[in-house]
C-alpha positions as CSV (number, residue, x, y, z in Angstrom):
1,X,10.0,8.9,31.5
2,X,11.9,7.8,28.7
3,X,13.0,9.7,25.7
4,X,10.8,11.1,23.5
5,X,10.1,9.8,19.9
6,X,7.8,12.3,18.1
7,X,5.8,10.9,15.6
8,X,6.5,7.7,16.6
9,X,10.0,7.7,14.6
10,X,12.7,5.0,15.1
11,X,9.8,3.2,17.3
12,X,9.6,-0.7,16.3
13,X,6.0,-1.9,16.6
14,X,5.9,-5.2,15.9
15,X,7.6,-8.0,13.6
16,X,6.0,-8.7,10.7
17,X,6.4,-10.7,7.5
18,X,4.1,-8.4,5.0
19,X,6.5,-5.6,3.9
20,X,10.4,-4.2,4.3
21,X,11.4,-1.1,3.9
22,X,15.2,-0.2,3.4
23,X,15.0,3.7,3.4
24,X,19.0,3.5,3.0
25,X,19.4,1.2,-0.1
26,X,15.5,2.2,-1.7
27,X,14.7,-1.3,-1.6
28,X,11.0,-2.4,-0.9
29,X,10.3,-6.2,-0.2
30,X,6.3,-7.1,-0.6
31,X,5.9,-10.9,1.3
32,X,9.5,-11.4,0.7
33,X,9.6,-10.6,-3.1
34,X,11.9,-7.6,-4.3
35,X,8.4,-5.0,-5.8
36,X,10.4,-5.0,-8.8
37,X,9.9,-9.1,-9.2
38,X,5.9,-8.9,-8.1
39,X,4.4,-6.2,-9.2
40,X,4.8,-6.0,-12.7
41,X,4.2,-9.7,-12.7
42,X,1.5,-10.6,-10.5
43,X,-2.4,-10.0,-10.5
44,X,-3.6,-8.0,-7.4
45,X,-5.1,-10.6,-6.0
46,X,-2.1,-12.7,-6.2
47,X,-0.6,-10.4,-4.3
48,X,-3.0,-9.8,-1.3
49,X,-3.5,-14.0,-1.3
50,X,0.4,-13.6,-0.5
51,X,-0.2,-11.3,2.5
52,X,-2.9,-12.9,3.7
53,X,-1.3,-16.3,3.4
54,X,2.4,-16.7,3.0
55,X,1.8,-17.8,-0.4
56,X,1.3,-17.5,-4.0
57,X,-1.9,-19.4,-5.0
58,X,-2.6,-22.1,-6.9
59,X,-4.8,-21.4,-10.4
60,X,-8.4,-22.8,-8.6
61,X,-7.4,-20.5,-5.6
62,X,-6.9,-17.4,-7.8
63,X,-10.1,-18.5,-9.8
64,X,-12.2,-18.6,-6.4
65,X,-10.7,-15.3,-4.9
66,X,-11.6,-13.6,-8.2
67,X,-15.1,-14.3,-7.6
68,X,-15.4,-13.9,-4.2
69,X,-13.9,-10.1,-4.8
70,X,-16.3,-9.4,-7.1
71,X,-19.1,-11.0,-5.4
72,X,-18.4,-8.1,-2.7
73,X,-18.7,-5.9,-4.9
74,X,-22.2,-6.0,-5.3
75,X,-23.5,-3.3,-3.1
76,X,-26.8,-3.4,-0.7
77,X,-29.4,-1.2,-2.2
78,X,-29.5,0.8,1.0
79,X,-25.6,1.8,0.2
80,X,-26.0,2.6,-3.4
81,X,-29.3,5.1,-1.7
82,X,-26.7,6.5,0.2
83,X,-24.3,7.0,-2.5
84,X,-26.9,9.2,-4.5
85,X,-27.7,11.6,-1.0
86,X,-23.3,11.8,-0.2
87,X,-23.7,12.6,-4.0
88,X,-26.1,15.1,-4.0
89,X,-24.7,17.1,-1.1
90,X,-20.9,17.1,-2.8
91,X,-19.3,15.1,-0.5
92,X,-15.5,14.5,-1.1
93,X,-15.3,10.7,-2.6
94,X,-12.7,9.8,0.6
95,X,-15.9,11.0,2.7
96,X,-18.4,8.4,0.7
97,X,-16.3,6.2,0.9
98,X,-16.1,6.2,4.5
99,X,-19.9,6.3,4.5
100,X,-19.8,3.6,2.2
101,X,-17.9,1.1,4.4
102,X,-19.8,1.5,7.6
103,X,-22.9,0.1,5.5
104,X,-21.7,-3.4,4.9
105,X,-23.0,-4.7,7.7
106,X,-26.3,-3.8,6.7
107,X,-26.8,-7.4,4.5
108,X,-23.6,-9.0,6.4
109,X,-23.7,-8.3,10.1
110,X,-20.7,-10.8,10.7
111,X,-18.8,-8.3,8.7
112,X,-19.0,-5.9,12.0
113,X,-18.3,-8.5,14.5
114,X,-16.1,-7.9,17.0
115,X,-14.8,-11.4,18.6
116,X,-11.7,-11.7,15.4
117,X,-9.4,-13.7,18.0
118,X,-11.9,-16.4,18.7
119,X,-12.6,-16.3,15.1
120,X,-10.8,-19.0,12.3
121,X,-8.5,-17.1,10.0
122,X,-10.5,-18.8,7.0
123,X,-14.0,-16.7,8.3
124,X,-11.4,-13.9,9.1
125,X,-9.9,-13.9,5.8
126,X,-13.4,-14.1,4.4
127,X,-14.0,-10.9,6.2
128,X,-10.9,-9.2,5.0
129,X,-12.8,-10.4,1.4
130,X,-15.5,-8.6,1.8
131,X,-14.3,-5.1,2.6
132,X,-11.4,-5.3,-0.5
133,X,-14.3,-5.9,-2.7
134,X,-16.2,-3.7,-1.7
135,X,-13.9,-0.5,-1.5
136,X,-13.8,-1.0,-5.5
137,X,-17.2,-0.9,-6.0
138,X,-18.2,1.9,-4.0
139,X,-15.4,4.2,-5.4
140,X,-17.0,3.1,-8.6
141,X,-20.7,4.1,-7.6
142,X,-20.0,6.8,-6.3
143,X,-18.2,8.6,-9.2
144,X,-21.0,7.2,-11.7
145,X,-23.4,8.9,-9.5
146,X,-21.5,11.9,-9.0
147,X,-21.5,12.8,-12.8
148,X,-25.1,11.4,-13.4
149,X,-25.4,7.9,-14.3
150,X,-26.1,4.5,-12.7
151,X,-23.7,1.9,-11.1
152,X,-22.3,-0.4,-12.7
153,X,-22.3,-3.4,-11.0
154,X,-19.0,-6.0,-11.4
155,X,-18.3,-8.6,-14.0
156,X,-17.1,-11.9,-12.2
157,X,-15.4,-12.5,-15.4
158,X,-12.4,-9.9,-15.1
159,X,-9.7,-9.4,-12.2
160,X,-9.9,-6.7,-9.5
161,X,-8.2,-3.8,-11.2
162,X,-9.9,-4.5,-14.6
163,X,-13.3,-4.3,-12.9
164,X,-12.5,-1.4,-10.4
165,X,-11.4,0.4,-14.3
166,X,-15.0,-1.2,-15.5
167,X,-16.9,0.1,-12.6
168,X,-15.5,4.0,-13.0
169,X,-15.8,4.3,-16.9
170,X,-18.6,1.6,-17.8
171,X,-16.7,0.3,-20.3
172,X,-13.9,-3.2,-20.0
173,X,-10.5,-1.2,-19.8
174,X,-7.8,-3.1,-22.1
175,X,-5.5,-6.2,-20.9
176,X,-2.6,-3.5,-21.1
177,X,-4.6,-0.6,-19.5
178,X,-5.8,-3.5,-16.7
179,X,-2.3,-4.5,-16.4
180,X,-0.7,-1.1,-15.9
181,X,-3.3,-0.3,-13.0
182,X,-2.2,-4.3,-11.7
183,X,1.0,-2.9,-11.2
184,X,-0.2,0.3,-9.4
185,X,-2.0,-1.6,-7.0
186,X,0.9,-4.2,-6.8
187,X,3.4,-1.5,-5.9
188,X,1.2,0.5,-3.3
189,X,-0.5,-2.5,-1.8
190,X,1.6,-2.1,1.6
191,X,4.2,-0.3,2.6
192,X,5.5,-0.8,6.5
193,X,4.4,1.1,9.2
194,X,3.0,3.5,8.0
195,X,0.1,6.2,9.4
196,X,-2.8,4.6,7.7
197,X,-1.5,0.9,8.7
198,X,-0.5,1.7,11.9
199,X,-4.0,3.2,12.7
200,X,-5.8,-0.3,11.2
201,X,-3.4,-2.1,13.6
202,X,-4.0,0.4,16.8
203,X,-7.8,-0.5,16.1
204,X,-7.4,-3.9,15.6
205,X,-5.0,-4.5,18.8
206,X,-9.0,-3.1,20.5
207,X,-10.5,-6.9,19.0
208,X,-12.6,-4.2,17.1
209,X,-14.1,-5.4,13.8
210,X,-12.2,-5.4,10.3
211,X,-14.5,-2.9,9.0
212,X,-13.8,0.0,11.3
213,X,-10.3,-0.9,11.3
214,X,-9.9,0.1,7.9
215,X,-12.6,2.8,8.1
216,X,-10.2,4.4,10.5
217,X,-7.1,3.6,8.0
218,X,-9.0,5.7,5.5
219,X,-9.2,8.5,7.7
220,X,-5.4,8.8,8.2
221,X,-4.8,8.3,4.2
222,X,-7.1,11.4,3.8
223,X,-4.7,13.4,5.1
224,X,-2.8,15.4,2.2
225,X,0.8,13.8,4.2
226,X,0.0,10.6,3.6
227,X,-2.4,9.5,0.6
228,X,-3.6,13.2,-0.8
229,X,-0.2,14.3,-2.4
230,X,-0.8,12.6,-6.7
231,X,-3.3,15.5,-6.9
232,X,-0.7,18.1,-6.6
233,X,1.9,16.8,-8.0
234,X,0.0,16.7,-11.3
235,X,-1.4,19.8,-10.9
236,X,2.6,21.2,-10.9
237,X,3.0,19.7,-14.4
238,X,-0.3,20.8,-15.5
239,X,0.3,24.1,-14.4
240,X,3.7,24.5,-15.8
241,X,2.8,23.3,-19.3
242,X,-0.4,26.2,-19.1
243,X,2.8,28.4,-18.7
244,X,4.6,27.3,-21.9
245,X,1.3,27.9,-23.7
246,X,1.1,31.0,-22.7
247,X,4.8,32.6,-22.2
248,X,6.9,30.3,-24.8
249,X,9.3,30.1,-22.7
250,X,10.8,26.4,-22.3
251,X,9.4,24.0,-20.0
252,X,12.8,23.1,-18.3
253,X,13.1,26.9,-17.4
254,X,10.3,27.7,-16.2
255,X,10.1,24.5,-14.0
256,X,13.6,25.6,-12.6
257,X,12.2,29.1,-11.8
258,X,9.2,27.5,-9.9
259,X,11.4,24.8,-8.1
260,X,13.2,28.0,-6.6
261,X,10.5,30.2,-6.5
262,X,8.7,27.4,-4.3
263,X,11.8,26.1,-2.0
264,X,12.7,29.6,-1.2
265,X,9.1,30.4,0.4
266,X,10.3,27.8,2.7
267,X,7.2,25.4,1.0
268,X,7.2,21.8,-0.3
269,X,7.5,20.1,-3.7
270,X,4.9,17.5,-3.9
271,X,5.9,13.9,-5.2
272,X,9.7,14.7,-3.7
273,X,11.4,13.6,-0.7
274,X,10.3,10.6,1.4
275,X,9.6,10.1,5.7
276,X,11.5,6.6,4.6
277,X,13.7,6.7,1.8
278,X,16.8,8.8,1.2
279,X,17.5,7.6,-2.3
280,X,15.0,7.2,-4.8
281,X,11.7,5.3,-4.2
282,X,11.9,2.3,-5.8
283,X,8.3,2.0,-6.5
284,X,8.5,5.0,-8.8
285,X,11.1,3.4,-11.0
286,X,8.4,0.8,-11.0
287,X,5.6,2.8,-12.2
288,X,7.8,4.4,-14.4
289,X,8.6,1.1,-16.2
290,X,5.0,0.6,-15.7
291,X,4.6,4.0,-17.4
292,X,7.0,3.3,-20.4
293,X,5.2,-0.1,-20.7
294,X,1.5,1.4,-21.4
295,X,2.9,4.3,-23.5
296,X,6.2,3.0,-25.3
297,X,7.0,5.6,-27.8
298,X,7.5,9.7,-27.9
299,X,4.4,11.2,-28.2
300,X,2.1,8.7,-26.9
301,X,1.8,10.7,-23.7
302,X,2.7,14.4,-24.1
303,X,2.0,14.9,-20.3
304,X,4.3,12.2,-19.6
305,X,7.4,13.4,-21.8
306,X,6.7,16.7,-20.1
307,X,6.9,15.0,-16.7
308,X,10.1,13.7,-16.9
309,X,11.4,16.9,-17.9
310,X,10.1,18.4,-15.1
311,X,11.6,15.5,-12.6
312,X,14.9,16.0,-14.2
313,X,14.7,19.7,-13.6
314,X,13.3,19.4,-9.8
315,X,16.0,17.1,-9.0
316,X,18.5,19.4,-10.2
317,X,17.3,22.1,-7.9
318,X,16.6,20.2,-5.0
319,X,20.7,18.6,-5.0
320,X,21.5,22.4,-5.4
321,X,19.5,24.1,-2.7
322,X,19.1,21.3,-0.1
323,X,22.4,19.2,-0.5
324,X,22.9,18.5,2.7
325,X,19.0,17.0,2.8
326,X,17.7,13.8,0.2
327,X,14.8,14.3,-2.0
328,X,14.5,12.0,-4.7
329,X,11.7,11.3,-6.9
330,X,9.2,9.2,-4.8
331,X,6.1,7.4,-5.4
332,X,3.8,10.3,-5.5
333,X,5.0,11.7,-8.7
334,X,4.8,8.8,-10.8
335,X,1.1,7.6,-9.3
336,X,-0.4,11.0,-10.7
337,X,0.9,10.2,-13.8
338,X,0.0,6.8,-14.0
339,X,-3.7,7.7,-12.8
340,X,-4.1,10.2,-15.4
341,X,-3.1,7.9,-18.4
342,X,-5.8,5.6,-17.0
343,X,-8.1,8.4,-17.6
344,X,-9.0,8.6,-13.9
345,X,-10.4,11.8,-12.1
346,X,-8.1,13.5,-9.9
347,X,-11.1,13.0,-7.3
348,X,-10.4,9.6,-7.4
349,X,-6.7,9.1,-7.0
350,X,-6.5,9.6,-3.3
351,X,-9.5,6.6,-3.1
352,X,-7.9,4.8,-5.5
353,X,-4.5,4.5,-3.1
354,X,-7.4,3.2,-0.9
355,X,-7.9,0.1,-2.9
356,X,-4.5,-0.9,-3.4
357,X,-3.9,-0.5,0.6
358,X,-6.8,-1.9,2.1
359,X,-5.0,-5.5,0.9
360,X,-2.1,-4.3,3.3
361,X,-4.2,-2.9,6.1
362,X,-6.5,-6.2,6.0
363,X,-3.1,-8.5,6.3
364,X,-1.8,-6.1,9.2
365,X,-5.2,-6.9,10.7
366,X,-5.2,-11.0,10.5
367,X,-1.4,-10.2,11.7
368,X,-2.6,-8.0,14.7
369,X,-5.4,-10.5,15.5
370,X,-2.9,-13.1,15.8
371,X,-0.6,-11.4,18.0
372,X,-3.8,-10.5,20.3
373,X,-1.6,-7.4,22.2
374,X,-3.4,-4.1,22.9
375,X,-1.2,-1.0,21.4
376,X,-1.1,1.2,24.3
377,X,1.7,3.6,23.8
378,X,2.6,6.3,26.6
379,X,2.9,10.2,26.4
380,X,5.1,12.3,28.7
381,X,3.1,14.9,31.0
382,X,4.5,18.5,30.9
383,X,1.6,20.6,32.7
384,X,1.1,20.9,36.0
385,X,0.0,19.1,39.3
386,X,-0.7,21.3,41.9
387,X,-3.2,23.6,40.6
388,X,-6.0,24.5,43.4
389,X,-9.4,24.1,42.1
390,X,-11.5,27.1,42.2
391,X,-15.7,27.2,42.7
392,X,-17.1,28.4,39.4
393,X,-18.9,31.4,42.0
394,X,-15.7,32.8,42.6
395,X,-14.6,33.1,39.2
396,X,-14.8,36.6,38.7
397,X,-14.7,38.5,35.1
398,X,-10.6,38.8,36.1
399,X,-10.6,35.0,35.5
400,X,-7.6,33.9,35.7
């Protein structure tokens, strides 16, 4: 057998032209364009046209794809039913979400077919539609219902991240609020070979259906070490600004005394360190721009202010107790924060990473599709082969 490579690392899948990942330098290229050039600058949609095409479309194109996205939004009554029961029995929104998906085929049963390489990439990419509008919507729903009140249903009128912001709070966010979560999306929408990815492609490389392909992405992004780690990263702030109220003792030290407190009980600080990077993730200088962008003087954001004092503090610790080991800010840290001054739930941050990735998972898809090659990796036997088989009979309460 050959060497091993646990967890898959160093392993080199596939060529691709989606996403580029330069751990060394913290550089991020999304369809050949730096993420400091396109996501602050492009819509969404522009951005998963890109992946999906190789291009930037035209004004009718990005016209069209708007109303095709929300179009999918608009969710069979039998899925909104469900919504209510996940709802009633407190069902984590990742879980509804999963629910969710495998219901589209209920109105669209060419949304679950199976025969993608026989299939044009126009009815594919019409596929791919379907599910990125959809994930939106039911997200949406699903929190509506959760806290007592109806669906709202999407306005063809507004882009994708306005209307996912429309569908969670019932009312049309702002152009600045809709551009800040833009940029989110933008700057999550793919991100190499990730866990999540790499499990849409495994399912794909089957000729299995777009829809369980990313049903099965979203299972690997519920997993708190991949998309579950915004939640706790905010809850560190939160809880060390608690402390300040309380002690009146200075944010900075007491963040320093957790940082320690933390690192020496051999546990992890969340939104720090990176599988990928070793210098700073580049999408959280972008979301921090993003950040400074939506909230541009002192004050405007307490939570934020306090944040960066926090980063600044963690940083310092981490250089001193791990020097030998990288962790920089990454993109984990700066999502929580710019979740939370769109006024979403912390319930809804995970399944919001959901809808900026399921553009990326659906363009690894079309790219899997094309290359038509089962993944079919091998493992390296350690138990052993002689054993002698014994009747059940003769397996006495001394067994074995």
């Amino acid at each position: 057998m050959d060497a091993l490579a646990r967890g898959l690392e160093g392993v080199v899948l596939t060529e691709t032209r989606l996403s580029m990942v330069d751990g060394k330098a913290g550089k991020l290229v999304i369809g050949g364009f730096p993420i400091e050039a396109i996501a602050p600058n492009a819509s969404y949609e522009e951005t998963i046209f890109l992946l999906w095409q190789d291009r930037l479309p035209t004004a009718t194109e990005l016209t069209q794809m708007r109303a095709q996205l929300a179009a999918a939004g608009t969710l069979p009554t039998e899925t909104i039913d469900l919504l209510r029961a996940v709802a009633q029995r407190e069902h984590s929104p990742m879980d509804a979400l999963r629910m969710g998906l495998a219901t589209l085929g209920l109105d669209d049963r060419d949304i679950n077919a199976v025969a993608l390489q026989a299939n044009s990439a126009k009815d594919n990419r019409r596929r791919a539609t379907a599910v990125v509008g959809a994930v939106p919507a039911l997200i949406g729903a699903y929190h509506r219902l959760c806290i007592g009140q109806d669906p709202v249903a999407p306005d063809p009128t507004l882009g994708h991240a306005a209307n996912y912001l429309r569908m969670l709070s019932g009312e049309t966010p702002s152009p600045a609020r809709a551009r800040a979560l833009d940029t989110y999306l933008n700057t999550t929408v793919d991100h190499g070979m990730n866990a999540s990815t790499f499990t849409a492609r495994v399912i794909a490389s089957t000729r299995s259906d777009i829809a369980s392909a990313v049903v099965g992405a979203l299972g690997a992004l519920k997993g708190p070490l991949h998309g579950g780690a915004p939640g706790p990263a905010l809850e560190m702030v939160h809880g060390l600004q608690a402390e300040v109220r309380q002690t009146g003792r200075p944010l900075a030290e007491l963040a320093e005394a957790h940082v320690r407190a933390v690192v020496g009980d051999g546990g992890r600080i969340m939104g720090f360190g990176h599988r990928v990077y070793r210098v700073r993730d580049p999408r959280a200088d972008v979301l921090g721009a993003a950040l400074q962008r939506l909230h541009p003087r002192q004050g405007d954001n307490p939570l934020v202010d306090d944040a960066r004092v926090v980063e600044r503090v963690v940083l310092d610790v981490l250089a001193e107790l791990k020097p030998h080991r990288p962790l920089a800010t990454n993109v984990e840290f700066y999502t929580a924060l710019m979740l939370h001054a769109l006024e979403l739930p912390v319930s809804a941050f995970t399944p919001t990473f959901a809808v900026a990735r399921v553009g990326g998972w659906t363009a690894h898809i079309l790219e899997q599709v094309a290359e038509d090659r089962l993944i079919r990796p091998r493992a390296a036997y350690r138990g052993p082969i002689d054993r002698t088989f014994i009747p059940l009979q003769e397996r006495g309460p001394s067994y074995p």
